[in-house]
C-alpha positions as CSV (number, residue, x, y, z in Angstrom):
1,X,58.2,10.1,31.6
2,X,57.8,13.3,30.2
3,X,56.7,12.0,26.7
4,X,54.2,9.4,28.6
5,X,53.0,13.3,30.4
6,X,52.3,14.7,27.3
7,X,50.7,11.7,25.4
8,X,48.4,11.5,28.4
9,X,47.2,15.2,27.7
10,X,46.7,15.0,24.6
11,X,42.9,15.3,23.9
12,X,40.6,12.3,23.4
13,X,38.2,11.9,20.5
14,X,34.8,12.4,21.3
15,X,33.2,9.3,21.5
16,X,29.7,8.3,20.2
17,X,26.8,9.0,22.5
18,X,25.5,5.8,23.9
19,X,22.1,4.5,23.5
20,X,19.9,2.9,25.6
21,X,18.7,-0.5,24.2
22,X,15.1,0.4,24.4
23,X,15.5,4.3,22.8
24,X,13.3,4.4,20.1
25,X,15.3,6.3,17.6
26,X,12.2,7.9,16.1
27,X,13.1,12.1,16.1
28,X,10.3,13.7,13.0
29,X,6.8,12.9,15.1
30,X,6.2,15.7,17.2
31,X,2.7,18.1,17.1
32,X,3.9,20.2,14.3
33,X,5.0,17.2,12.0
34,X,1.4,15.7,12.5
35,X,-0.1,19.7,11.9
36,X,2.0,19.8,8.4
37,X,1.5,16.1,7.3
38,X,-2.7,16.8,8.1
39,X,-2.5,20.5,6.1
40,X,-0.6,19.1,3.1
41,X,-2.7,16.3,2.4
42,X,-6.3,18.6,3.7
43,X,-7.8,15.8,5.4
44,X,-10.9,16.2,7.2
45,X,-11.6,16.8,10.9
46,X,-11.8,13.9,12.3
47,X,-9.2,12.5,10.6
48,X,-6.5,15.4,11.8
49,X,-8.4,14.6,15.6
50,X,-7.6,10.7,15.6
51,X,-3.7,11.6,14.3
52,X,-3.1,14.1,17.4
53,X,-4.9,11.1,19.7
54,X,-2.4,8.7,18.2
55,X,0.6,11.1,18.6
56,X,-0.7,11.7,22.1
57,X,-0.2,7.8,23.1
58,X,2.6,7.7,21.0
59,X,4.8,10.3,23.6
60,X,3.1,8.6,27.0
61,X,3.8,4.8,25.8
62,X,7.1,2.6,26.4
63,X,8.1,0.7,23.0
64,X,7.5,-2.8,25.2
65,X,4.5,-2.8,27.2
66,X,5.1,-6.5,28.8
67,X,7.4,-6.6,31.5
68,X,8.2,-10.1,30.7
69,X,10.0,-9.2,27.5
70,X,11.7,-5.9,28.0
71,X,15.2,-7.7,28.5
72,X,14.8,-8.6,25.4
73,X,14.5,-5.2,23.6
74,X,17.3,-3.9,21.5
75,X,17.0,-1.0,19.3
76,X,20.5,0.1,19.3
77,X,21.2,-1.0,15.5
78,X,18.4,1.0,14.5
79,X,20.0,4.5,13.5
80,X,17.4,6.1,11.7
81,X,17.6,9.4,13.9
82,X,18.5,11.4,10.7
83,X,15.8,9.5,8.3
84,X,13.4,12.0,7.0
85,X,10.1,11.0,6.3
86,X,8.3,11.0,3.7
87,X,4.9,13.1,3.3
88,X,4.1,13.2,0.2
89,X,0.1,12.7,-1.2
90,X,-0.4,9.7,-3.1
91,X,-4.1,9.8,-3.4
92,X,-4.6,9.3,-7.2
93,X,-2.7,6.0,-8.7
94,X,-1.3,6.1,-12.4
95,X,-2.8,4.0,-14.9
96,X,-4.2,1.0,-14.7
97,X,-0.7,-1.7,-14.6
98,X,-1.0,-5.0,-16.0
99,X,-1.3,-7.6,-14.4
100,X,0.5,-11.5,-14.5
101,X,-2.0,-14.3,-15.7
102,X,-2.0,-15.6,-12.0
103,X,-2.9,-12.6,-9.8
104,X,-6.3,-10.9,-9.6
105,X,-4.7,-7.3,-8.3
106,X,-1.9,-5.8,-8.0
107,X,-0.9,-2.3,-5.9
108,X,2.6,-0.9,-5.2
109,X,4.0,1.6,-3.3
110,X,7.6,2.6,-4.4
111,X,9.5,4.6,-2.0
112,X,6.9,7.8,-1.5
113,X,4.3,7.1,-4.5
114,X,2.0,4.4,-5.9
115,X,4.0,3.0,-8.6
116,X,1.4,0.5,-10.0
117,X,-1.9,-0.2,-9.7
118,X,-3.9,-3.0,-11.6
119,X,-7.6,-5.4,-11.2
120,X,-8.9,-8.2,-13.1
121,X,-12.0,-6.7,-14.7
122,X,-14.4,-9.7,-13.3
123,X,-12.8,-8.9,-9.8
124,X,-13.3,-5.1,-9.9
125,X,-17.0,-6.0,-11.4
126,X,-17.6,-8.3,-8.3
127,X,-17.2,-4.9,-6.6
128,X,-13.6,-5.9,-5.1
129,X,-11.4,-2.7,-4.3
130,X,-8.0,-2.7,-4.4
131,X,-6.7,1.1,-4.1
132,X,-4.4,3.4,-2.0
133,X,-5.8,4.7,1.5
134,X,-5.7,8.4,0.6
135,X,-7.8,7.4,-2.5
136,X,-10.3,5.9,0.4
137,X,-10.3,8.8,2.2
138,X,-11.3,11.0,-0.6
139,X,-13.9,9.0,-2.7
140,X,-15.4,7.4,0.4
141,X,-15.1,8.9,3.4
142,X,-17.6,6.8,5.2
143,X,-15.9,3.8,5.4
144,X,-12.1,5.3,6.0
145,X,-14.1,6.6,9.0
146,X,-15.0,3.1,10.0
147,X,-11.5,1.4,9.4
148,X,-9.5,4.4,10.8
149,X,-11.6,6.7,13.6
150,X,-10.5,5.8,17.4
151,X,-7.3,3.4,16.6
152,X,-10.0,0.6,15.6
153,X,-8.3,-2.3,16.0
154,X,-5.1,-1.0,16.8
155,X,-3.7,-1.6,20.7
156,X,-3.7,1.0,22.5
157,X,-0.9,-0.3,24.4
158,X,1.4,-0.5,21.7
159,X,3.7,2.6,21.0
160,X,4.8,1.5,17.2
161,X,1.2,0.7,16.3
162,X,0.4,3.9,17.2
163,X,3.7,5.8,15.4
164,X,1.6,4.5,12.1
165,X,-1.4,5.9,13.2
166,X,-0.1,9.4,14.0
167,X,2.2,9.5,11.2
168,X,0.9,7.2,8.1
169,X,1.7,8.8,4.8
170,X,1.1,5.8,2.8
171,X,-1.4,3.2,2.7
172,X,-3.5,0.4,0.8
173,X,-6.8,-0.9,1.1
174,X,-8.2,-4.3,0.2
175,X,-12.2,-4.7,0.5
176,X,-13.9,-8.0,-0.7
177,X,-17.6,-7.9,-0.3
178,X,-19.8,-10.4,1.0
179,X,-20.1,-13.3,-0.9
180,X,-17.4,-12.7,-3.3
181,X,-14.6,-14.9,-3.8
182,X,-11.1,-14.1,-5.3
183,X,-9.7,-17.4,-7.2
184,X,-6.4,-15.6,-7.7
185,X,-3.8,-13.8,-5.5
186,X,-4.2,-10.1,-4.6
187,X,-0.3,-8.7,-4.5
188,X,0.7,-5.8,-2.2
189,X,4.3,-4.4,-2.7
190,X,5.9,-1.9,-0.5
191,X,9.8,-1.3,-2.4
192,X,11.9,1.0,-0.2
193,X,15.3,1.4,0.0
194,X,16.6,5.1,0.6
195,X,17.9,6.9,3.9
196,X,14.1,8.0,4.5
197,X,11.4,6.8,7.0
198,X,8.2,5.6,4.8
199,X,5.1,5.2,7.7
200,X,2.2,3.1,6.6
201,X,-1.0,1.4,6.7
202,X,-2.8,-1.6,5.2
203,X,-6.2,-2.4,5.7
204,X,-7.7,-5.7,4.7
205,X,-11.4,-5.9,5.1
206,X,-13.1,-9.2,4.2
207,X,-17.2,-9.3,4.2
208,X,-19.6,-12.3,5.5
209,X,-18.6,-15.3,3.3
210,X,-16.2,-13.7,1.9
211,X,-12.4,-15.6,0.2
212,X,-9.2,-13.9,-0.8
213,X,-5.4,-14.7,-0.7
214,X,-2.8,-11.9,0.0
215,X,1.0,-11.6,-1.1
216,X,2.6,-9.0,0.9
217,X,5.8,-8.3,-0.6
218,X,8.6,-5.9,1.3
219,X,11.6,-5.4,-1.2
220,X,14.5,-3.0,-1.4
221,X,14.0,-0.4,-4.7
222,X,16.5,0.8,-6.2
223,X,17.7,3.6,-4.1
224,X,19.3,1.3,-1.7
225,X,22.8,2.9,-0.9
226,X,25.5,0.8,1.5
227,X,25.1,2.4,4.9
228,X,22.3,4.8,4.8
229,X,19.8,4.0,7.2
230,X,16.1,3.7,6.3
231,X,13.1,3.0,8.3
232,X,9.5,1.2,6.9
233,X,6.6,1.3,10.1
234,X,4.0,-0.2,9.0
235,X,0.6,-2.0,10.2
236,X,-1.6,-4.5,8.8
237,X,-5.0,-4.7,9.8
238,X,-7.3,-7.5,8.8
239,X,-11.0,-7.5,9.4
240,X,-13.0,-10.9,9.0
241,X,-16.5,-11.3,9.0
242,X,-18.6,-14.5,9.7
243,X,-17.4,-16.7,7.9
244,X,-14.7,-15.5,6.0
245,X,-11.5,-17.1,4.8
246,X,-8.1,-15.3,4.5
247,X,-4.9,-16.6,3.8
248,X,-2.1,-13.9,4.1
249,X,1.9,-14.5,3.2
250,X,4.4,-11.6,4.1
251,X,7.6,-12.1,2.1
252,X,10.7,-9.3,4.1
253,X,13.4,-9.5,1.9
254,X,14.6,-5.5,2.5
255,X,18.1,-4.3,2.1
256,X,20.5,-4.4,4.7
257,X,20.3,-1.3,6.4
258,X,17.1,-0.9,6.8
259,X,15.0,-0.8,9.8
260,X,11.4,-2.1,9.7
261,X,8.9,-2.2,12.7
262,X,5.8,-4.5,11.8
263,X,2.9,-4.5,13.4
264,X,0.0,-7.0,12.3
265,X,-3.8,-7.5,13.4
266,X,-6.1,-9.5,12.4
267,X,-10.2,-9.3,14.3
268,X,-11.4,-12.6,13.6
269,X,-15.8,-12.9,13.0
270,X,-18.1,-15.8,13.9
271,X,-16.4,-19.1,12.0
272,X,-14.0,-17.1,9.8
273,X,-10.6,-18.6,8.9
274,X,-7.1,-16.6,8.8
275,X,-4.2,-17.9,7.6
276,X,-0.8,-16.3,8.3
277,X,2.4,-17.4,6.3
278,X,5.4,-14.7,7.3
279,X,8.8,-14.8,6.1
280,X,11.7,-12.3,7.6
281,X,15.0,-12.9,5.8
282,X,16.0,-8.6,4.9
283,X,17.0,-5.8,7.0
284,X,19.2,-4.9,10.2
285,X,16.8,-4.7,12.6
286,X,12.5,-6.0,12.7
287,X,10.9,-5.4,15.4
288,X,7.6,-7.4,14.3
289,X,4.2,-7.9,16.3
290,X,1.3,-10.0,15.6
291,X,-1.8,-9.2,17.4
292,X,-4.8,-12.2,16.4
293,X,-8.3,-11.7,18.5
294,X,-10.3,-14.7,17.9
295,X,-13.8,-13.1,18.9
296,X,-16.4,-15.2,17.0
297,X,-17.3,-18.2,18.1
298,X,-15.6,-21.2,16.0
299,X,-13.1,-19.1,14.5
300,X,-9.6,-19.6,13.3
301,X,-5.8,-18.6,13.2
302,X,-2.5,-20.6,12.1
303,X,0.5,-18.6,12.1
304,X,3.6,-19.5,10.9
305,X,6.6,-17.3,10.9
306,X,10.3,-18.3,9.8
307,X,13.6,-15.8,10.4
308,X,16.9,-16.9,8.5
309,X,19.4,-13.5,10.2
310,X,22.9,-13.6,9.4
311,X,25.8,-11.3,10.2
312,X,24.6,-8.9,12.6
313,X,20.8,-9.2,11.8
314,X,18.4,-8.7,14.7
315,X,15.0,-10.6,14.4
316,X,12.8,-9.1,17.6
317,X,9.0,-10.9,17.1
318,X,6.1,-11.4,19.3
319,X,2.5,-13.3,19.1
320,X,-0.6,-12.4,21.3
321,X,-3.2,-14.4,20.6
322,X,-6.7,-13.8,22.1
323,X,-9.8,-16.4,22.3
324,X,-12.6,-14.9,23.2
325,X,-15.4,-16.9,21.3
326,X,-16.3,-20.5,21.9
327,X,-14.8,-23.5,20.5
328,X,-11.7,-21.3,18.9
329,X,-9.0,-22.6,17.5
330,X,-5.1,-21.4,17.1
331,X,-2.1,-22.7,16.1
332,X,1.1,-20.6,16.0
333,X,4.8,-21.5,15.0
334,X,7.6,-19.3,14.7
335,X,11.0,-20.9,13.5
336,X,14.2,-19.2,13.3
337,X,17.6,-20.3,11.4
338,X,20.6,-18.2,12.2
339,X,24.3,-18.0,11.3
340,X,27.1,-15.3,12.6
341,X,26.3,-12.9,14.7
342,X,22.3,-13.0,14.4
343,X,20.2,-13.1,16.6
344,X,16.3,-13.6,17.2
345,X,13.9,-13.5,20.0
346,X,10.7,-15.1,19.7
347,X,8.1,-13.8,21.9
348,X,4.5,-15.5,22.3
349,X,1.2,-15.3,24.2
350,X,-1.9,-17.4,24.2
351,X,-4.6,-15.8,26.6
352,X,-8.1,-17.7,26.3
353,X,-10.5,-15.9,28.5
354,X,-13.4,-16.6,30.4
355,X,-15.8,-16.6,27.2
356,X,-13.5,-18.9,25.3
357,X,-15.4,-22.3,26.2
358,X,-13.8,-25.1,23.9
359,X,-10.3,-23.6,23.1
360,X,-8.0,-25.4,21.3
361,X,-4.3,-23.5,21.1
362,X,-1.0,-24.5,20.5
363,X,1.8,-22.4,20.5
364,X,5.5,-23.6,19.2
365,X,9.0,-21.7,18.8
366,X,12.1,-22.9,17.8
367,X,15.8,-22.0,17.0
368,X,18.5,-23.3,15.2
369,X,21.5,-22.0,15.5
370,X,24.4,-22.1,12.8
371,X,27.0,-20.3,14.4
372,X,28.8,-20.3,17.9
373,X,28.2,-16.3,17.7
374,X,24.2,-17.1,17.1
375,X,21.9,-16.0,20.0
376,X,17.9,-17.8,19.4
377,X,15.6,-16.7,22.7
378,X,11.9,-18.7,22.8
379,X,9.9,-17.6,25.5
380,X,6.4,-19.1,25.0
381,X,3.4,-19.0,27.4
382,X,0.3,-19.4,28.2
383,X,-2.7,-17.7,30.5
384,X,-5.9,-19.3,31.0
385,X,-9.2,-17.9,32.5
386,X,-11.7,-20.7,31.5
387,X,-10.4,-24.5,32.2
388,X,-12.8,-25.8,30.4
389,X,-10.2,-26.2,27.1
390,X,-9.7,-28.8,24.4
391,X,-6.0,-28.1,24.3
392,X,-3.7,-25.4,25.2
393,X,-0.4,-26.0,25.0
394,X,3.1,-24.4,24.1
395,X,6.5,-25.7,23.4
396,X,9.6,-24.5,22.3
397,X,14.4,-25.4,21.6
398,X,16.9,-23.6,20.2
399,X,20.1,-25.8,19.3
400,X,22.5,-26.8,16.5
401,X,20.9,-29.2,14.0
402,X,20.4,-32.4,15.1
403,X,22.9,-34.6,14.8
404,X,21.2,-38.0,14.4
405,X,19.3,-35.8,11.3
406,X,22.6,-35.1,10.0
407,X,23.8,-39.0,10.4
408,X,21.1,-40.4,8.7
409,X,21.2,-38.4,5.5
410,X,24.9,-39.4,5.1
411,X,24.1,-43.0,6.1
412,X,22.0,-42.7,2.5
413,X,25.0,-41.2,0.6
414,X,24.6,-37.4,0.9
415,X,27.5,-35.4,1.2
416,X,27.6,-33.5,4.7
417,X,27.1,-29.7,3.3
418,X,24.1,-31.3,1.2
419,X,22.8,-32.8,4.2
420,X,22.9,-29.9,6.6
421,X,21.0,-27.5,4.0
422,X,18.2,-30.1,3.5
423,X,17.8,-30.2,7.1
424,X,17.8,-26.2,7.6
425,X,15.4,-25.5,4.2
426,X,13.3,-28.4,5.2
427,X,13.5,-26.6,9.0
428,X,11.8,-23.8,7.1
429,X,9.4,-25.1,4.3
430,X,6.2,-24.8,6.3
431,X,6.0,-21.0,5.2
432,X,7.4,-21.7,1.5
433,X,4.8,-24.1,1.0
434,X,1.9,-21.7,2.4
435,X,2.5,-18.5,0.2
436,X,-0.6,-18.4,-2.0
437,X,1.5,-17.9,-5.7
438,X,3.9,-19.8,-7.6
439,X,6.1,-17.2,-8.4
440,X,6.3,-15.7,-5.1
441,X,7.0,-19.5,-3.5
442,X,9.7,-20.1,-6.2
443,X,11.4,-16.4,-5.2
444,X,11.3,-17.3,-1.5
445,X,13.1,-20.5,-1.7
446,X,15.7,-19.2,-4.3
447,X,16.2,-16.2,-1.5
448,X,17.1,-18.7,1.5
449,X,19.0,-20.9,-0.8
450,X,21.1,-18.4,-1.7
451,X,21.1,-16.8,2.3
452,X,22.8,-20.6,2.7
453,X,25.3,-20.6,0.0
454,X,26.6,-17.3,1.6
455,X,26.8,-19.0,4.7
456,X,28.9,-21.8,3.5
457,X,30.8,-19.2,1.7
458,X,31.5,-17.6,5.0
459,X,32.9,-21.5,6.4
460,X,30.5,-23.3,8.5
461,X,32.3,-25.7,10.3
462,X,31.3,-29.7,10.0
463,X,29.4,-29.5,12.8
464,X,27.0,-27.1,11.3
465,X,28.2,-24.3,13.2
466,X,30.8,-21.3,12.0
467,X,34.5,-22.1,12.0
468,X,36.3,-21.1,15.1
């Protein structure tokens, strides 16, 4: 008894301070960070004014501003409260890089600088620019005015969106003029990797008539070290005129312990045509949010986003979608593909208001899970102001694969594990087959190839789902 007394008295180890599933883990954006980040870089007046605006929404906003979804809010894998953040000017971009026989531009950031910067001669004499935001800011003031003063297209509602704004340090702009159109993909890469928080901004502007393709690409560098956290918060903000075309691909492939909060807007012009093609397959935690606003009349959106999350990986997206000009037209799909532990919740809105005569919207999510341990959430929906619609619709599952799938590709001969990664990369092809450049579609598919080899490595069980 006595030895039971003193075991029991002995002192406990402190534990871990619990979090709250919706504390944003965000501790460097405060007044004086915004003061020093403004004075380093000497940016003008009103530039310094919309930053303290920002920060001021920033502190008085929650990190989920629909009700609907705050259950499903989890930021308690993203430890980043020690990530300093980088601050350093990267207004002027080295020499001129060059560039692969199938892309017109090319602009990297690597960790805190611009690590390459290239354009086809013809594009740059068609008056395309392709050039880093602090660049903008100091050779044309004007328009970085018009794409950043007042939040322009950013939500005002939306807390992350506005962590970019207050705190960007790094940023890319794309302008293609009226007219002009760009045969060959423009590539954007953003490499991080170390324990630091990288904040920043991308800002696609496309003139009346005018065509371009995008490759987004969000890799890990080479400072990635095993268990250091690292955050990338970043928006990208896409301006259409009448009768522009856009098709955009985001390839995530980040390293495993990084945190990265997306945030994605697109203002659509009178019969202008976006096309999104997003891949999530890196990172801990991504926390991703697409914002389209179909304002001109006969414009267009198709979205399609795929997750493959394994092991503890936590895939948190969501879709508003807007019409507000007649005869629009929208058509969204999100697919997810998880094994372990992963888990991914896929959020979406369709409003069509009481200008959007002649809307025709579809909105589809859908899970397959690989594991026991796997947790998919599809929660779409739908508000309508003006009945008078072509279509608006939604639909979603989230189950095993399906099992008369499976049957009928061993009915032909192919062995079971064959047959159950058809299925799941076939699950996912509609993205693959949507990025705009060869190399980049080859890359993706080699990726979630090898994401399903480690899966079978780990011992999916016959059925398609982990072994017990």
């Amino acid at each position: 008894m006595t030895e039971v007394a003193e075991a029991s008295s002995l002192p406990r180890p402190a534990r871990a301070p619990r979090r709250s599933p919706t504390e944003l883990p965000v501790t460097f954006l405060d007044r004086a960070f915004v003061d020093a980040l403004v004075a380093e870089r000497d940016e003008p007046a009103w530039l310094r004014d919309d930053r303290i605006a920002a920060l001021g929404l920033y502190e008085s906003l929650q990190v989920e501003s629909n009700r609907l979804y705050t259950p499903y809010l989890d930021l308690r894998a993203a430890r980043v409260e020690d990530a300093e953040p980088y601050t350093a000017v990267a207004a002027t971009a080295p020499g001129t890089a060059e560039l692969p026989p199938d892309v017109a531009a090319l602009l990297e950031i690597r960790e805190e600088g611009v690590a390459a910067v290239g354009l086809d001669d013809a594009v740059r004499a068609a008056g395309v620019r392709v050039l880093p935001l602090a660049e903008l800011v100091r050779t044309d003031e004007a328009f970085a005015r018009r794409l950043l003063d007042g939040g322009a297209i950013l939500p005002a509602d939306e807390k992350l969106a506005q962590l970019s704004r207050a705190a960007w340090s790094q940023g890319i702009v794309v302008h293609v003029p009226a007219g002009v159109r760009v045969e060959r993909p423009i590539v954007l890469r953003w490499a991080v990797g170390a324990a630091r928080a990288l904040v920043g901004r991308t800002l696609i502007v496309l003139d009346d008539g005018a065509q371009a393709s995008v490759v987004e690409e969000l890799v890990a560098s080479d400072e990635v070290a095993p268990g250091a956290y690292g955050l990338l918060s970043a928006t990208t903000e896409i301006r259409l005129g009448a009768n522009a075309r856009l098709a955009m691909a985001s390839l995530q492939e980040l390293g495993p312990d990084h945190v990265a909060f997306q945030q994605r807007l697109a203002h659509i012009g009178d019969g202008a045509d976006l096309r999104w093609a997003l891949a999530q397959l890196g990172a801990r935690l991504v926390r991703s949010r697409v914002d389209n606003v179909l304002a001109g009349d006969r414009s267009t959106v198709e979205q399609v986003e795929i997750v493959f999350g394994s092991e503890d990986q936590l895939h948190d997206l969501t879709s508003y979608t807007r019409h507000q000009g007649r005869d629009t037209t929208g058509q969204l799909l999100a697919k997810g593909v998880l094994l372990d532990r992963a888990r991914s919740y896929m959020k979406g809105l369709i409003s069509i208001e009481k200008t959007a005569i002649g809307t025709d919207s579809y909105l589809g999510e859908f899970g397959m899970n690989l594991s026991r341990t796997a947790r998919a959430v599809a929660i779409p929906s739908l508000e309508i102001d003006q009945p008078d619609c072509r279509r608006a619709m939604h639909s979603s599952s989230v189950g095993p694969i399906d099992e008369s799938q499976l049957f009928y590709l061993e009915s032909r001969g192919i062995a079971p594990d064959e047959a159950r990664k058809f299925i799941v990369l076939g699950f996912l092809e509609p993205v693959v087959v949507r990025v705009p450049l060869e190399d980049a579609q080859r890359r993706l598919r080699e990726a979630l190839e090898a994401k399903w080899a480690a899966g079978l490595d780990a011992g999916l069980a016959g059925d398609g789902t982990a072994a017990a």
